[in-house]
TORNU-159321 format. One line per 10 residues: for each residue x, y, z of C-alpha. Coordinates in nm, 4 decimals. Layout:
BEGIN
X/Y/Z  ...;
This chain:
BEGIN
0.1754/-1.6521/1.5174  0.5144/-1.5668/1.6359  0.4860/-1.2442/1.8526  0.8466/-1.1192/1.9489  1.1248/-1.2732/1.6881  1.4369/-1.1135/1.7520  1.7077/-1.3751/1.7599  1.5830/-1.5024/1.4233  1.6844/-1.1329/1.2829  2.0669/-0.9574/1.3048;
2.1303/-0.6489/1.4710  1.7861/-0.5728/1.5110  1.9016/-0.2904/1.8139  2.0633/-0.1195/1.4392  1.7459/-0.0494/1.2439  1.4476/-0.1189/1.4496  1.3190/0.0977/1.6933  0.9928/0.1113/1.8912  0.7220/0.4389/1.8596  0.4496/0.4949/2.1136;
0.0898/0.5259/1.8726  -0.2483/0.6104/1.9593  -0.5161/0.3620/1.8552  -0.7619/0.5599/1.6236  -1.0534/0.3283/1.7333  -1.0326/0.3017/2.1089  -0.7933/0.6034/2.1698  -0.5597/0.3661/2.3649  -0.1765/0.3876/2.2972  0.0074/0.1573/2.2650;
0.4609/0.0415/2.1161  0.4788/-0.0832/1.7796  0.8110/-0.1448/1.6233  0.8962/0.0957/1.3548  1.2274/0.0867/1.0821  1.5063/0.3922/1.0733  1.4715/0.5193/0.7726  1.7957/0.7109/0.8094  1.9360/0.3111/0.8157  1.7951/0.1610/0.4642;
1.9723/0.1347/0.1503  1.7538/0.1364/-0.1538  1.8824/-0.1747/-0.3933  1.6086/-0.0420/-0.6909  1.2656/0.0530/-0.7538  1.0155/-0.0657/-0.9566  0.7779/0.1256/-1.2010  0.4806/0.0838/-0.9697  0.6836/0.2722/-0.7053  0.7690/-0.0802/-0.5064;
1.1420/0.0071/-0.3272  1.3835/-0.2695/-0.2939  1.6166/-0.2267/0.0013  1.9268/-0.4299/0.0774  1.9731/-0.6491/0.3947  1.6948/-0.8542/0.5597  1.4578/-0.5801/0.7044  1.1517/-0.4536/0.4746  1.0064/-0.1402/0.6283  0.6488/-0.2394/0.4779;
0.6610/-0.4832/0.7039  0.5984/-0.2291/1.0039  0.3732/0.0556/0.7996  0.0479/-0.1189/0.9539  -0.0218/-0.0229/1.2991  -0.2170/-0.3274/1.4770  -0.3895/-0.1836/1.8207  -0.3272/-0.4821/2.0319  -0.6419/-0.3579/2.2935  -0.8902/-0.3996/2.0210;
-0.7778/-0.4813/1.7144  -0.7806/-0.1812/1.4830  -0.5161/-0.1870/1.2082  -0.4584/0.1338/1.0193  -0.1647/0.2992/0.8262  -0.0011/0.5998/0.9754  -0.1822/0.8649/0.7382  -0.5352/0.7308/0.8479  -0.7581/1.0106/0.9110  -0.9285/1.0189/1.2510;
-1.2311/0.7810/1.2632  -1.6168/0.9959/1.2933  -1.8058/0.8088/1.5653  -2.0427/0.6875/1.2609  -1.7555/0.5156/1.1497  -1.6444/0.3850/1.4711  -1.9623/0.2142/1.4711  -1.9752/0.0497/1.1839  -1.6109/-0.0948/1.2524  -1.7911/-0.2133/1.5919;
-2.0734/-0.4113/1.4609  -1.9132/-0.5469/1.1602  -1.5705/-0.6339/1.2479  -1.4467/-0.5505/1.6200  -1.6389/-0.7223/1.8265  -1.6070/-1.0273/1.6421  -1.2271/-0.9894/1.6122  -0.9817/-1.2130/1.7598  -0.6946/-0.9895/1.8998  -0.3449/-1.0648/1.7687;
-0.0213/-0.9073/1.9027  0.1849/-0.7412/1.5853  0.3580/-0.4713/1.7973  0.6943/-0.6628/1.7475  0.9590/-0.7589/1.4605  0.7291/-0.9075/1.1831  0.8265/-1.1474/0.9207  0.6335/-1.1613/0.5868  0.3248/-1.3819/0.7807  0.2836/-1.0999/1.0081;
0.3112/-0.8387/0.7653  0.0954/-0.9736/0.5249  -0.1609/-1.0555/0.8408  -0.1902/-0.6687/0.9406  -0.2111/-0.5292/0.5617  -0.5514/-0.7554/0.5243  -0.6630/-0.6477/0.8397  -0.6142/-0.2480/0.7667  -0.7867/-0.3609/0.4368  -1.0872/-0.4805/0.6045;
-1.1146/-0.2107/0.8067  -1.0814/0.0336/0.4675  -1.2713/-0.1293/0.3173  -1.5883/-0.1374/0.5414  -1.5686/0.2583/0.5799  -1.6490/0.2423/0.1760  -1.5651/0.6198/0.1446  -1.2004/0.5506/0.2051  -1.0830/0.4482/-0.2008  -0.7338/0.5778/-0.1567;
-0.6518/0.4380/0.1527  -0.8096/0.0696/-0.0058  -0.5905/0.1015/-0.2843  -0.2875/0.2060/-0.0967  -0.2999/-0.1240/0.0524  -0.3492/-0.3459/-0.2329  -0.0868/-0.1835/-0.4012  0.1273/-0.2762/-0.1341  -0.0056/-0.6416/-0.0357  0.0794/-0.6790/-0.4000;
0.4296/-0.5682/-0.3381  0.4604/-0.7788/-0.0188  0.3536/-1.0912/-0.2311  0.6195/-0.9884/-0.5003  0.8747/-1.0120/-0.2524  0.7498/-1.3757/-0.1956  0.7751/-1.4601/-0.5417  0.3905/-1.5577/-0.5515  0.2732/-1.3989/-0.8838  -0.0834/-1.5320/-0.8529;
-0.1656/-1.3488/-0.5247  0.0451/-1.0221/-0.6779  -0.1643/-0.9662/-0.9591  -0.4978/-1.0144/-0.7289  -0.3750/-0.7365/-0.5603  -0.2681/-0.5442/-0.8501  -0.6308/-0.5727/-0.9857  -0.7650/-0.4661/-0.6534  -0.5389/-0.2164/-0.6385  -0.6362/-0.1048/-0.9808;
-1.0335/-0.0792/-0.9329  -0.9539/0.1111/-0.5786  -0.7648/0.3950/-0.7746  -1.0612/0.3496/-1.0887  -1.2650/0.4249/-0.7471  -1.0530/0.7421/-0.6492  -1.0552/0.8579/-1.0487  -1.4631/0.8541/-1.0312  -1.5311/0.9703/-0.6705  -1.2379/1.1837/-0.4953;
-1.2064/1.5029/-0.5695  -0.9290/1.5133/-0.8184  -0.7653/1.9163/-0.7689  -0.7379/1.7990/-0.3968  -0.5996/1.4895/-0.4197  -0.2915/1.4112/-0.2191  -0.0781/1.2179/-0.4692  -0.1490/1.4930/-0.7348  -0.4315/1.3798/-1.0660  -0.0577/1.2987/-1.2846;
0.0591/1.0242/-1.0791  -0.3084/0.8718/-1.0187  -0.3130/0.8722/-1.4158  0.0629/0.7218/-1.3989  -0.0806/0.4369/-1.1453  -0.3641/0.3660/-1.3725  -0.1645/0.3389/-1.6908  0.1152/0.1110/-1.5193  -0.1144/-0.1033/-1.3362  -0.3171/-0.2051/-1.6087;
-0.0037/-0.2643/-1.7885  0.1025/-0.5073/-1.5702  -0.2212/-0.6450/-1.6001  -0.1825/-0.6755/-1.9666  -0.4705/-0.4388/-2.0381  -0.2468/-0.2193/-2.3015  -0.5732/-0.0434/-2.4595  -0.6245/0.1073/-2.0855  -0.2452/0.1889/-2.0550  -0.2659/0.3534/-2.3344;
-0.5761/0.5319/-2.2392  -0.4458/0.6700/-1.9288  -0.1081/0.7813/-2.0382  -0.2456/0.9622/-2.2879  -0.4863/1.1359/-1.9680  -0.1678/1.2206/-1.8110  -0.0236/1.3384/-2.1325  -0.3014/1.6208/-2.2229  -0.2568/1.7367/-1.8197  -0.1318/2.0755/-1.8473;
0.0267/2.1342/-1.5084  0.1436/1.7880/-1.4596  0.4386/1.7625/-1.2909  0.7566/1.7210/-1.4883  0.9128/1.4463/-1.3252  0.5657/1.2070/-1.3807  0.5397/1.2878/-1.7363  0.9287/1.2107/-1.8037  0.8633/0.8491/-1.5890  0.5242/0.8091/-1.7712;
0.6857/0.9047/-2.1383  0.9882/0.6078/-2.0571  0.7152/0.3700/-1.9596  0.4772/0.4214/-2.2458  0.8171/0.3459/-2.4568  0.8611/0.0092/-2.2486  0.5093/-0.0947/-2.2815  0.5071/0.0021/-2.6826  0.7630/-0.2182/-2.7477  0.5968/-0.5201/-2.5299;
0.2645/-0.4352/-2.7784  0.5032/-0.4941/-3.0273  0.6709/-0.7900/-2.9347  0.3396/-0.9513/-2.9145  0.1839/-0.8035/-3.2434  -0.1350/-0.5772/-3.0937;
């Protein structure tokens, strides 16, 4: 695995910059290479909230941090690890882990590489649903870039029985992304899934939400119109 790979990418000095972070598992800090945000030009977005940006730098690319002490790979908004949880990192993963450098430019290899390793890590600490589905969703979005359909929609399902996991254990008035847009997730993933009966289900969730926010039942009301005519189209 390529470590540092900056004369394969342009003006790299323009966008890329480097951030000192503190390792949530062995407290040690450590550069990664972040993107300036203030640089990107969005080309598009797609329904599932996936940005398209112009030129050859993806910031998802660089949202994993990858401790290169010991290992640990974790998105910026992780919450602080308990020393329970340290543990069980320790004697299921960690010590058994074979320590990769990602601190520099990454192409999609590398980025792909650190999203599976945060994922491992989520997913061992089984309490953390949202954080596991965050990173599905956007493995699935790193394989769309690829043009690998077959990998996207494994993700995609993962993604979908994460937030099915978030829906039946978070608590739902407290939840960060707000209950609309988990019901907007759930509808439009299972779309893409071709599960309509469950789209249908869910926008109809976020439909009956009183204090839903405006701008997720306007996006959710022009998707349920896109997906309606696809039922169509195939006579459901």
């Amino acid at each position: 695995m390529l470590l540092y790979k900056k004369k394969e990418v342009k003006n790299l000095d323009n966008i890329l910059y480097e951030k000192q972070v503190t390792c949530l598992y062995c407290n040690l800090p450590f550069k990664t290479t972040k993107v300036k945000q203030s640089k990107l030009i969005v080309k598009h977005k797609d329904h599932d909230f996936c940005t398209h940006y112009e030129g050859e730098i993806n910031p998802y690319f660089y949202d994993v941090n990858v401790c290169p002490h010991c290992g640990y790979a974790f998105l910026g908004n992780t919450p602080e690890l308990r020393n329970s949880e340290k543990e069980i990192l320790r004697k299921n993963y960690i010590e058994r882990l074979n320590k990769i450098n990602l601190c520099g430019p990454r192409n999609m290899e590398d980025a792909i590489t650190s999203y599976k390793l945060a994922l491992i890590f989520s997913t061992l600490l089984e309490e953390q649903y949202l954080m596991t589905a965050s990173l599905c969703l956007r493995l699935s979005w790193l394989y769309r870039f690829q043009n690998n359909p077959q990998e996207e929609e494994r993700f995609l399902a993962n993604a979908l029985n994460a937030y099915l996991s978030v829906y039946e254990f978070e608590d739902l008035n407290h939840l960060a992304m707000g209950k609309a847009t988990l019901f907007y997730l759930l509808a439009e993933l299972n779309g893409r899934l071709k599960k309509y009966e469950e789209t249908r289900k869910w926008f109809s969730r976020l439909f009956a939400e009183k204090n839903a926010e405006p701008r997720v039942v306007k996006m959710a009301r022009e998707r349920w119109y896109d997906y309606k005519e696809q039922i169509k189209e195939i006579g459901i």
